[in-house]
PDB file as gemmi writes it, atoms N, CA and C in Angstrom:
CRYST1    1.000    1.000    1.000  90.00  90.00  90.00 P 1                      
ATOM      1  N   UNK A   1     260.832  89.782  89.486  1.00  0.00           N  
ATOM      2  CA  UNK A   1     261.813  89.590  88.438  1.00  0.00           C  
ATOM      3  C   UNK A   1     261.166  89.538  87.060  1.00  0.00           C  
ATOM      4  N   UNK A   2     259.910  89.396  86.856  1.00  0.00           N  
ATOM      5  CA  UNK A   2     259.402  89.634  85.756  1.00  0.00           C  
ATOM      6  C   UNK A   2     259.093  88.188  85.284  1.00  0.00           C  
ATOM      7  N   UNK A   3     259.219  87.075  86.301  1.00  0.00           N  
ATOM      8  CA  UNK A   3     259.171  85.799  85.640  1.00  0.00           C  
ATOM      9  C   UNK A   3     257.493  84.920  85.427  1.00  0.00           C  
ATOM     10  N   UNK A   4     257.025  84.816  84.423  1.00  0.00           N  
ATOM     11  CA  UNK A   4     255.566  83.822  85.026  1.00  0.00           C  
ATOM     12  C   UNK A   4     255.527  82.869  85.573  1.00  0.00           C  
ATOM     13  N   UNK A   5     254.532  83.013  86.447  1.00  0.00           N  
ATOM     14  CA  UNK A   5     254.493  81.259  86.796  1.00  0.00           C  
ATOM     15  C   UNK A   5     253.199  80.764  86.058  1.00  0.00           C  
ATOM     16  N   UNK A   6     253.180  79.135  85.856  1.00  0.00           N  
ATOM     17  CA  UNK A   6     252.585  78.331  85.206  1.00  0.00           C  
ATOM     18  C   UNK A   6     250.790  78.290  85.652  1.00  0.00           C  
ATOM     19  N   UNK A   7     250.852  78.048  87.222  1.00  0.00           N  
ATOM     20  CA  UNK A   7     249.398  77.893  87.628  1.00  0.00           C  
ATOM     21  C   UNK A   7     248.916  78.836  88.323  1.00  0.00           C  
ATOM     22  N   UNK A   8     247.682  79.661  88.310  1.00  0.00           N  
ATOM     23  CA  UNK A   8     246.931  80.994  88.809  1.00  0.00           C  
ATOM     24  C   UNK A   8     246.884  80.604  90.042  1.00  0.00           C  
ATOM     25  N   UNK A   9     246.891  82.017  91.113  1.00  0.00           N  
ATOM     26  CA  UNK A   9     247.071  81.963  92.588  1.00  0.00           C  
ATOM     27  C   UNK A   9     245.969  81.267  93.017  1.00  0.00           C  
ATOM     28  N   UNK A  10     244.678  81.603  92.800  1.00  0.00           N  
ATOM     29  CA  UNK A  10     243.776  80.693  93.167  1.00  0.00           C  
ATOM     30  C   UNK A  10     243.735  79.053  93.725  1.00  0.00           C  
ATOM     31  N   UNK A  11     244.625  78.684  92.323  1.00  0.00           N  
ATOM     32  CA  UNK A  11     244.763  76.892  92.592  1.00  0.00           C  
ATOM     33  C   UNK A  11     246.238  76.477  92.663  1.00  0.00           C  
ATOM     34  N   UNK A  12     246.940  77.713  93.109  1.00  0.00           N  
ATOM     35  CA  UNK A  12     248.316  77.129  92.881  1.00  0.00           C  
ATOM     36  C   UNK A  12     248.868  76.353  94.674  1.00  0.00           C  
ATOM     37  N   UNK A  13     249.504  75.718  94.128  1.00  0.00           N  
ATOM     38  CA  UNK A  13     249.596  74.933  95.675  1.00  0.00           C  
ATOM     39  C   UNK A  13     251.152  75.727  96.158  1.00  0.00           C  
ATOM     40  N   UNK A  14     251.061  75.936  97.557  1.00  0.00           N  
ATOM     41  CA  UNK A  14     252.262  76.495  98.114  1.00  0.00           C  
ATOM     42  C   UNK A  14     253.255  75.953  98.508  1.00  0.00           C  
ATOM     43  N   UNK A  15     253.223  74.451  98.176  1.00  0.00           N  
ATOM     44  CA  UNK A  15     254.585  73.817  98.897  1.00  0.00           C  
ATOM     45  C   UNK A  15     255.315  73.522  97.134  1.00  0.00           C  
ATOM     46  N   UNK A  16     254.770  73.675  95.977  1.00  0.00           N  
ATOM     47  CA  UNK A  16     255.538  73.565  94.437  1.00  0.00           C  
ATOM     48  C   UNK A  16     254.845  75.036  93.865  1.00  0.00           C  
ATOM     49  N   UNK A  17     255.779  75.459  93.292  1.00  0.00           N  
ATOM     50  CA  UNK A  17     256.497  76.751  92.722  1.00  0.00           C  
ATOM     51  C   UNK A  17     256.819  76.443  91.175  1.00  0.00           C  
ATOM     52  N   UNK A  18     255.760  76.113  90.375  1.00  0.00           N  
ATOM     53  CA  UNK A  18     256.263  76.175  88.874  1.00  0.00           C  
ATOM     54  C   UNK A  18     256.509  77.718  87.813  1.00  0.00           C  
ATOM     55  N   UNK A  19     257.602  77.629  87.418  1.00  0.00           N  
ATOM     56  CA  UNK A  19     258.440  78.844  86.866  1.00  0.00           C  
ATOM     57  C   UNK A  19     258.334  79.003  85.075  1.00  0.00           C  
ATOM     58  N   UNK A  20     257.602  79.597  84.531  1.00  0.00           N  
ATOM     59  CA  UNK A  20     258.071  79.288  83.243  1.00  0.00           C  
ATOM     60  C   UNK A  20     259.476  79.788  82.882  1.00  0.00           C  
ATOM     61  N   UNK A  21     260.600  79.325  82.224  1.00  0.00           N  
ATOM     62  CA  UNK A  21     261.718  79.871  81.969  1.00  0.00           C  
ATOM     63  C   UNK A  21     261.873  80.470  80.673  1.00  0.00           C  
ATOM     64  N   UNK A  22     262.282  81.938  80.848  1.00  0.00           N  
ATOM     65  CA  UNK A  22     262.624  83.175  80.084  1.00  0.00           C  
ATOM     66  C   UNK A  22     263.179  82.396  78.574  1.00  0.00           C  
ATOM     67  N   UNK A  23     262.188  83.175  77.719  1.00  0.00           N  
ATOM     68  CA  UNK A  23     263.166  82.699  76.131  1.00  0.00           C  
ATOM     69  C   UNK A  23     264.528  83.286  75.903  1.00  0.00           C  
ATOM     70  N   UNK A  24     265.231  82.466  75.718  1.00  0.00           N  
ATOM     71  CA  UNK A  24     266.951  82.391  75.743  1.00  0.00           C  
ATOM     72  C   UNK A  24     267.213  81.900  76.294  1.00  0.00           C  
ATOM     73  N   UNK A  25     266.948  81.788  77.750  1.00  0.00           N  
ATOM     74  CA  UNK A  25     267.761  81.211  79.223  1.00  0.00           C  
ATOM     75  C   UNK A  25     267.376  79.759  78.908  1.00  0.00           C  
ATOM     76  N   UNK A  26     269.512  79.108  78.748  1.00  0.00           N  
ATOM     77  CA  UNK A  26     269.241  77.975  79.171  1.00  0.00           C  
ATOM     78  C   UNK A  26     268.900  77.503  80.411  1.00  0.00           C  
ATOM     79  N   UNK A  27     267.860  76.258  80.252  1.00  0.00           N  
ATOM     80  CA  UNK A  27     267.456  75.555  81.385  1.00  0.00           C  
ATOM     81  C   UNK A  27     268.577  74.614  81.730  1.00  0.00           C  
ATOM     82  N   UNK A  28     269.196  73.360  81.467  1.00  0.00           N  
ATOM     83  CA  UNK A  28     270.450  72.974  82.184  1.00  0.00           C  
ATOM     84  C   UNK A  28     271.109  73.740  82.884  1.00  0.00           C  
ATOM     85  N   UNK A  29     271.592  75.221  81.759  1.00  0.00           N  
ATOM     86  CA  UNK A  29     272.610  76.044  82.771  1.00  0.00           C  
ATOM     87  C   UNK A  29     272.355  76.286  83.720  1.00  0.00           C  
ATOM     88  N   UNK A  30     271.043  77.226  83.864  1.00  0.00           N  
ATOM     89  CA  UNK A  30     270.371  77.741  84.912  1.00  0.00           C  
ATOM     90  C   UNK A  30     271.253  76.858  86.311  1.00  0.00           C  
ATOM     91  N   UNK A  31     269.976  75.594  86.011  1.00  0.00           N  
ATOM     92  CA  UNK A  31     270.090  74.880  87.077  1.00  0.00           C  
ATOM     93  C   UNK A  31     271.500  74.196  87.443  1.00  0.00           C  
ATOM     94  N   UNK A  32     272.012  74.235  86.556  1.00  0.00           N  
ATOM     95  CA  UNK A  32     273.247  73.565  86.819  1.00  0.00           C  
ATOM     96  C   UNK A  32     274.289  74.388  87.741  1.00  0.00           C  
ATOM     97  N   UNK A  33     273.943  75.995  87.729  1.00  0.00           N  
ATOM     98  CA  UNK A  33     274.755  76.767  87.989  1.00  0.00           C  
ATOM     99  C   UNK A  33     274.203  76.845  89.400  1.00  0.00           C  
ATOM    100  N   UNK A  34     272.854  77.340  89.744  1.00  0.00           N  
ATOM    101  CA  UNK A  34     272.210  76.764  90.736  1.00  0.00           C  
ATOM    102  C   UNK A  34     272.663  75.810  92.143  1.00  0.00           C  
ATOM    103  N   UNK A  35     273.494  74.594  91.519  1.00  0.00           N  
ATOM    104  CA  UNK A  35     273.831  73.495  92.418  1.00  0.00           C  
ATOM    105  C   UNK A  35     275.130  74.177  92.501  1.00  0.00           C  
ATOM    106  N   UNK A  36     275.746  74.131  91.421  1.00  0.00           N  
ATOM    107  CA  UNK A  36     277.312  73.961  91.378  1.00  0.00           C  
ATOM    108  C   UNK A  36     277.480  75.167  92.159  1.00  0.00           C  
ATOM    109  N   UNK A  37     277.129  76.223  92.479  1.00  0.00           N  
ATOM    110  CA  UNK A  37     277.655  78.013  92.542  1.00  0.00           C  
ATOM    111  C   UNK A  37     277.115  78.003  94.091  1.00  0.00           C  
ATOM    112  N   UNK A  38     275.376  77.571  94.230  1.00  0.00           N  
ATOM    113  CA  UNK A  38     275.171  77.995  95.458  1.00  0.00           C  
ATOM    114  C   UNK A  38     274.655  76.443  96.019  1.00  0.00           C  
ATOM    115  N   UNK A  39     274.463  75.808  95.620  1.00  0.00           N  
ATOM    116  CA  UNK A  39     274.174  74.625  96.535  1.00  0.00           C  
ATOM    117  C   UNK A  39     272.460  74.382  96.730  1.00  0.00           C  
ATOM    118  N   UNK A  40     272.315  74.961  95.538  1.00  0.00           N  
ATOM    119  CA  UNK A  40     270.694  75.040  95.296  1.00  0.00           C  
ATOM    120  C   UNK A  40     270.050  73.991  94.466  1.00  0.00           C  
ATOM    121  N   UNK A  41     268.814  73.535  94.335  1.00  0.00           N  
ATOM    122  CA  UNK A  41     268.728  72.116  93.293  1.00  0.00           C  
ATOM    123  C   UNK A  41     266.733  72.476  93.433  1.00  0.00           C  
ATOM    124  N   UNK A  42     266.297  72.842  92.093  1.00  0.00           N  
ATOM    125  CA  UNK A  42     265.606  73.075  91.577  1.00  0.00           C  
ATOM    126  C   UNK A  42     265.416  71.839  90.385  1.00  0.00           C  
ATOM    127  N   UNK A  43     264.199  71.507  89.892  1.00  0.00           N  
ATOM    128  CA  UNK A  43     263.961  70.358  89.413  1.00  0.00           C  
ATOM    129  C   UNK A  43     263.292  70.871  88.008  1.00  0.00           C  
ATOM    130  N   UNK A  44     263.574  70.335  87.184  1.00  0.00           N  
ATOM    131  CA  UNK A  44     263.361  70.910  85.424  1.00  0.00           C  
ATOM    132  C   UNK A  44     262.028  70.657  85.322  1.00  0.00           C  
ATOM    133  N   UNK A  45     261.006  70.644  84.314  1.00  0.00           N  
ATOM    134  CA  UNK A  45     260.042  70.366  83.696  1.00  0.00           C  
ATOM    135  C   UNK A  45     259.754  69.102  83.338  1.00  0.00           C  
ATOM    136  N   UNK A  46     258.635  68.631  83.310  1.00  0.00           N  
ATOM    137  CA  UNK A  46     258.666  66.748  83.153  1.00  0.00           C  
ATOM    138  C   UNK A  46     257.511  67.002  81.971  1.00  0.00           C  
ATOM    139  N   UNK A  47     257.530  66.037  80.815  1.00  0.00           N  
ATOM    140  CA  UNK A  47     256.753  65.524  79.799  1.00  0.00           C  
ATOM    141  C   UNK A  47     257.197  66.863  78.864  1.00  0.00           C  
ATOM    142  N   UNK A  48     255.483  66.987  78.637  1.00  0.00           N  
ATOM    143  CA  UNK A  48     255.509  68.467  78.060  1.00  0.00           C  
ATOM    144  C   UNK A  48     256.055  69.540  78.266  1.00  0.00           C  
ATOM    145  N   UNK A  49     256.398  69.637  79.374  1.00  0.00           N  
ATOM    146  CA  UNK A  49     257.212  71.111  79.949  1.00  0.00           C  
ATOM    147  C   UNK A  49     258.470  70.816  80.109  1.00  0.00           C  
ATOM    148  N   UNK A  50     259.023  69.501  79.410  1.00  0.00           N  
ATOM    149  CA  UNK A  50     260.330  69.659  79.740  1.00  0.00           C  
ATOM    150  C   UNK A  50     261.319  70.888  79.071  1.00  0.00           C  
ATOM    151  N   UNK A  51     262.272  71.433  79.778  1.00  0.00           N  
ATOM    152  CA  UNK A  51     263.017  72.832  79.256  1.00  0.00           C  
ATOM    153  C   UNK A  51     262.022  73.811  78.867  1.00  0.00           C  
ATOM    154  N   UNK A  52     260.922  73.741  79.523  1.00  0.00           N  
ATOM    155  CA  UNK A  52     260.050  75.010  79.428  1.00  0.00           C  
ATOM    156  C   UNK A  52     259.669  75.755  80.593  1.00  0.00           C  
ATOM    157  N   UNK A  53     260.063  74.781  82.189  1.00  0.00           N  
ATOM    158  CA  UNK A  53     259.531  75.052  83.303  1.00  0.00           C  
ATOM    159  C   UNK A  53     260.379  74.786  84.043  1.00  0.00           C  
ATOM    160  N   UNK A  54     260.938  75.224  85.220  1.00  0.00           N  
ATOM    161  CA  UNK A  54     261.114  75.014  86.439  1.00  0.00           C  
ATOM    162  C   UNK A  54     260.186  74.513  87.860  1.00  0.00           C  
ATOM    163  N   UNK A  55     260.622  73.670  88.290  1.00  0.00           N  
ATOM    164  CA  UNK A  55     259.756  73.307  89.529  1.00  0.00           C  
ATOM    165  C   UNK A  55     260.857  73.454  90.836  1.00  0.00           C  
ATOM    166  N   UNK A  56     260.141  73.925  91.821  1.00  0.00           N  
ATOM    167  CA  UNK A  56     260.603  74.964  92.838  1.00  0.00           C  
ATOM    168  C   UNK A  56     260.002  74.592  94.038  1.00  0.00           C  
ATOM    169  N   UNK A  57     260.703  73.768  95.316  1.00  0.00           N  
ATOM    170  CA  UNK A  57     260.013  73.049  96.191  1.00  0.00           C  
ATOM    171  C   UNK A  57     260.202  74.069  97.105  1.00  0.00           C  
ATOM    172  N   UNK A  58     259.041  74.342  97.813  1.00  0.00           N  
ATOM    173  CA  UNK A  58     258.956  75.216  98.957  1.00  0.00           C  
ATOM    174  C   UNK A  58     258.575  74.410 100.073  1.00  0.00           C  
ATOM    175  N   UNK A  59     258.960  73.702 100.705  1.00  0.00           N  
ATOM    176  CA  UNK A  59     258.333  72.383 101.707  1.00  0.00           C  
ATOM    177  C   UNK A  59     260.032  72.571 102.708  1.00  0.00           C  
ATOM    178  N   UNK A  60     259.214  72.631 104.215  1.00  0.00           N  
ATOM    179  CA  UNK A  60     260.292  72.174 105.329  1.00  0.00           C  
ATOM    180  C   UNK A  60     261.689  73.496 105.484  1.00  0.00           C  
ATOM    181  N   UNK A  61     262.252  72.515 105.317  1.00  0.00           N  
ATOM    182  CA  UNK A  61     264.020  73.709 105.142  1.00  0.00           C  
ATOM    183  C   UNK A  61     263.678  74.828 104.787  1.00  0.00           C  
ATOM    184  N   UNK A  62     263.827  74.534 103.197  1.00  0.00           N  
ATOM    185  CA  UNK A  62     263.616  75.285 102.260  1.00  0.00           C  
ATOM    186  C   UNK A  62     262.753  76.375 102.417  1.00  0.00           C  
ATOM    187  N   UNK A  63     261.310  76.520 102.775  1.00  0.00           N  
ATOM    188  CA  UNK A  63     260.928  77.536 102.744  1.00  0.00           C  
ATOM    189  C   UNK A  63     260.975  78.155 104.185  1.00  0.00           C  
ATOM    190  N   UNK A  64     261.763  78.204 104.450  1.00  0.00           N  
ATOM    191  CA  UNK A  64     262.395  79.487 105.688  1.00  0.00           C  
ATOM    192  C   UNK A  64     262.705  81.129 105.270  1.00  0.00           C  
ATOM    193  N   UNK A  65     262.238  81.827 105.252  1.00  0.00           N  
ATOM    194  CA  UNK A  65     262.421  83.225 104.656  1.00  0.00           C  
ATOM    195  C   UNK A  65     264.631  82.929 104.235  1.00  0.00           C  
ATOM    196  N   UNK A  66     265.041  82.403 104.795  1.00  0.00           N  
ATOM    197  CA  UNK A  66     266.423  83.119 104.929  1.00  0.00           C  
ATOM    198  C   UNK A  66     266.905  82.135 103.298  1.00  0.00           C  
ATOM    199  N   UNK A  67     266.104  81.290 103.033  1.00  0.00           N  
ATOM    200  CA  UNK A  67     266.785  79.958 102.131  1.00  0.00           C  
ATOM    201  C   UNK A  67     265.749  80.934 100.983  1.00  0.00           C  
ATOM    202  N   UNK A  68     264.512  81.239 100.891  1.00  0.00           N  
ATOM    203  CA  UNK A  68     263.512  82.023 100.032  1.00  0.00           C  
ATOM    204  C   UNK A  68     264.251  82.560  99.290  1.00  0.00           C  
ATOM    205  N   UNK A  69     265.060  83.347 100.293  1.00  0.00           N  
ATOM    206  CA  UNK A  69     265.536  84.909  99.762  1.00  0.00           C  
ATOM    207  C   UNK A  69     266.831  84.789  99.525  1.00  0.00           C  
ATOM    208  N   UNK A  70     267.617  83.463  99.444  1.00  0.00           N  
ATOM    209  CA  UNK A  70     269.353  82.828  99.156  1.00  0.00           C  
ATOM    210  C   UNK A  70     268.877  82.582  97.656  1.00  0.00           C  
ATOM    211  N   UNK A  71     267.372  81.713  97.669  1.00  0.00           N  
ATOM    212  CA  UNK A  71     267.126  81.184  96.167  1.00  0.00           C  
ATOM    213  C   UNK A  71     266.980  82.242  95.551  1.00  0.00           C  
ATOM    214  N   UNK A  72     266.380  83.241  95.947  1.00  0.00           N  
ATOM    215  CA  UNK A  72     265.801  84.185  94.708  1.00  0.00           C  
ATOM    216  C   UNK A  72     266.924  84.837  94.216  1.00  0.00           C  
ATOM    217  N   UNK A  73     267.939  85.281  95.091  1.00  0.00           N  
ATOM    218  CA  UNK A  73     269.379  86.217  94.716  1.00  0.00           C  
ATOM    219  C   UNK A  73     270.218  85.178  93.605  1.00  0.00           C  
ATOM    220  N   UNK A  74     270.083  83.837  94.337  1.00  0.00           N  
ATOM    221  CA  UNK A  74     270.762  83.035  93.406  1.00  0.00           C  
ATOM    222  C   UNK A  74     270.354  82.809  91.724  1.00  0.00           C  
ATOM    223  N   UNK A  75     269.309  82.655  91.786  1.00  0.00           N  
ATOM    224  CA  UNK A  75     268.133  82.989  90.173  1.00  0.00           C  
ATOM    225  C   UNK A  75     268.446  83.893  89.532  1.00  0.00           C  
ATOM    226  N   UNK A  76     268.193  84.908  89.990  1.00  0.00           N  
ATOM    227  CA  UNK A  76     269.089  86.458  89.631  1.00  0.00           C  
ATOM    228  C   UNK A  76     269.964  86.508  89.081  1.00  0.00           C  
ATOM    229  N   UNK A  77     271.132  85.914  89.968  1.00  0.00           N  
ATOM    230  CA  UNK A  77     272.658  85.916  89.392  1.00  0.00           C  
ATOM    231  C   UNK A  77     272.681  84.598  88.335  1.00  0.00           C  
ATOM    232  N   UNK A  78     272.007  83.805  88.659  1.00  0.00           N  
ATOM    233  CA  UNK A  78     271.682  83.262  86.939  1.00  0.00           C  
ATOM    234  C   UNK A  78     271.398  83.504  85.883  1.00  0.00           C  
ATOM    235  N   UNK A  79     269.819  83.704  85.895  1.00  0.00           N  
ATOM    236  CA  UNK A  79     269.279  84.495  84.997  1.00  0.00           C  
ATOM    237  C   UNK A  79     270.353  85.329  83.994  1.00  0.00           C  
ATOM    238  N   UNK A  80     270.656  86.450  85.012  1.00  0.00           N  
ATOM    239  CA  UNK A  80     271.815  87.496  84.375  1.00  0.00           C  
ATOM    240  C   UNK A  80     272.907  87.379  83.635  1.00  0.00           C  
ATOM    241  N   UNK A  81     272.993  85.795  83.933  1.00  0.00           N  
ATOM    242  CA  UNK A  81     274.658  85.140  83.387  1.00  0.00           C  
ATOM    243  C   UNK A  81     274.412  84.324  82.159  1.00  0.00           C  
ATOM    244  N   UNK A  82     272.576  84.566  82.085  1.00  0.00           N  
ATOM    245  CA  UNK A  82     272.055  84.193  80.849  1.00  0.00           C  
ATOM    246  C   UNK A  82     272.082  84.911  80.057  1.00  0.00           C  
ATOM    247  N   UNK A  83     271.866  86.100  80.361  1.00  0.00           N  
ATOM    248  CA  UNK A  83     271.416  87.564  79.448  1.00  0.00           C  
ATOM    249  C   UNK A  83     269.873  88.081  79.577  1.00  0.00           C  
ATOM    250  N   UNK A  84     269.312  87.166  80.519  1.00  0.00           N  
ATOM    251  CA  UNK A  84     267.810  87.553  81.131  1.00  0.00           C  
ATOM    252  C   UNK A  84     268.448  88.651  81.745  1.00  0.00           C  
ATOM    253  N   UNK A  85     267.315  89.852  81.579  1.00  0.00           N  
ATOM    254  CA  UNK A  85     267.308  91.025  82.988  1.00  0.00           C  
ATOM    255  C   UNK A  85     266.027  91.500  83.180  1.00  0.00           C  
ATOM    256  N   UNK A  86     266.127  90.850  84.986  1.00  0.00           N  
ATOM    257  CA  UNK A  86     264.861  90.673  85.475  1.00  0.00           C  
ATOM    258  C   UNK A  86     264.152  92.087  85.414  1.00  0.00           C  
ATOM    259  N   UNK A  87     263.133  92.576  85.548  1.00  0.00           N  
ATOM    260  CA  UNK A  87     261.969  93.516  85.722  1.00  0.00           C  
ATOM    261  C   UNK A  87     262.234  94.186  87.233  1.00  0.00           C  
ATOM    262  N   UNK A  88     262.448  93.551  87.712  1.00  0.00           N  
ATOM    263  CA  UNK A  88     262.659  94.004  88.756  1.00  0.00           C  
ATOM    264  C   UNK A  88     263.821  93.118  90.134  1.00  0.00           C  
ATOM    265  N   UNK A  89     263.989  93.952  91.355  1.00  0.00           N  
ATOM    266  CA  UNK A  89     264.887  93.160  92.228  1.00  0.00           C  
ATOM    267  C   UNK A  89     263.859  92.109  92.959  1.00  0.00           C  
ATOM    268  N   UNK A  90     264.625  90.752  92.732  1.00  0.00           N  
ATOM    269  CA  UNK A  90     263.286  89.435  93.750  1.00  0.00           C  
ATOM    270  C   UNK A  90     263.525  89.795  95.189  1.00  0.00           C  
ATOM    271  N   UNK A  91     264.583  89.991  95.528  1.00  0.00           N  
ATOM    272  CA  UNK A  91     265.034  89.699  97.020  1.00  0.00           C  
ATOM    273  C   UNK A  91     264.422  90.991  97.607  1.00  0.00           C  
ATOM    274  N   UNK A  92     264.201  92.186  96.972  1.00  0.00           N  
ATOM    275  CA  UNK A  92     263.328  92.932  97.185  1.00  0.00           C  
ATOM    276  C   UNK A  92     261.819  93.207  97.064  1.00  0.00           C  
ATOM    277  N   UNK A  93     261.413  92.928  96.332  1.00  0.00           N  
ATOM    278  CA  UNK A  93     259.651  92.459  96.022  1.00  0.00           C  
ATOM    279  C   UNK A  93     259.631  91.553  97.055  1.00  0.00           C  
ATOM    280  N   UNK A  94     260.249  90.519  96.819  1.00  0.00           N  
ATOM    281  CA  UNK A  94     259.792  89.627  98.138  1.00  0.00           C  
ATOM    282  C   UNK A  94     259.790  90.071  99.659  1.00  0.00           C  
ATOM    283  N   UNK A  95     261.185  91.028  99.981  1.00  0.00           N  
ATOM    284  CA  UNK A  95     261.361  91.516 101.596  1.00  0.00           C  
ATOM    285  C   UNK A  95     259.880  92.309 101.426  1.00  0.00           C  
ATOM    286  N   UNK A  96     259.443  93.057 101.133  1.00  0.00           N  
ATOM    287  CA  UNK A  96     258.232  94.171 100.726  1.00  0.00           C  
ATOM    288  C   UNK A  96     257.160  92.413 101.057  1.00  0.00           C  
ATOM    289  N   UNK A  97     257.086  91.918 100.472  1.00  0.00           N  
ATOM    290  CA  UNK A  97     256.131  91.022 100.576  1.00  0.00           C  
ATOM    291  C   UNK A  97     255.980  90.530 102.455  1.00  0.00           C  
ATOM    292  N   UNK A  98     256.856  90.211 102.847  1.00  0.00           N  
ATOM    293  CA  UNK A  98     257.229  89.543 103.825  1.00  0.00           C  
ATOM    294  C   UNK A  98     257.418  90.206 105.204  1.00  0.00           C  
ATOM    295  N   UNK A  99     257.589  91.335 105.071  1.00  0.00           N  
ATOM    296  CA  UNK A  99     257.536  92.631 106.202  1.00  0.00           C  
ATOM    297  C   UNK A  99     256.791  93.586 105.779  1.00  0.00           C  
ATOM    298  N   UNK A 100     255.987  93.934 104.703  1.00  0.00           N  
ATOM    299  CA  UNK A 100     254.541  94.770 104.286  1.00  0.00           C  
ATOM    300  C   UNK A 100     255.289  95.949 103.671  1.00  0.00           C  
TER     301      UNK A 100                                                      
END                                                                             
């Protein structure tokens, strides 16, 4: 989708997923739309990064390919309702990731 993340693959830990969020895109909305629309709950930025970051728990449930790939479509249809337009399709980069 064209989005950065905060910490390099090297040291990034796989069970938290930090997102920097796109200039324009509100962060409340985002997330707010997130819960309310799909039943999703993503956690904002704390201190310094507040409304600059997303944090993104991949632990248990959640990271099951089928919930992965519910979040990423759901982001998408956020994003978009921001006026972000992603770089590319997630739910696709990711299937490519996940079946080669």
């Amino acid at each position: 989708m064209g989005l950065k993340l905060l910490v390099n693959a090297d040291i990034r830990l796989p069970e938290l997923t930090t997102v920097h969020i796109p200039d324009g895109v509100n962060d409340a909305a985002v997330r707010g739309q997130l819960l309310e629309q799909f039943g999703i709950e993503i956690g904002g930025g704390l201190g310094a990064f507040k409304g600059k970051l997303w944090r993104v728990g991949l632990m248990g449930h959640s990271c099951q390919i089928r919930h992965v790939v519910t979040f990423l479509a759901a982001l998408e249809t956020a994003l978009k309702d921001q006026g972000f337009t992603p770089e590319n399709d997630g739910v696709d980069a990711a299937m490519k990731i996940i079946h080669g």
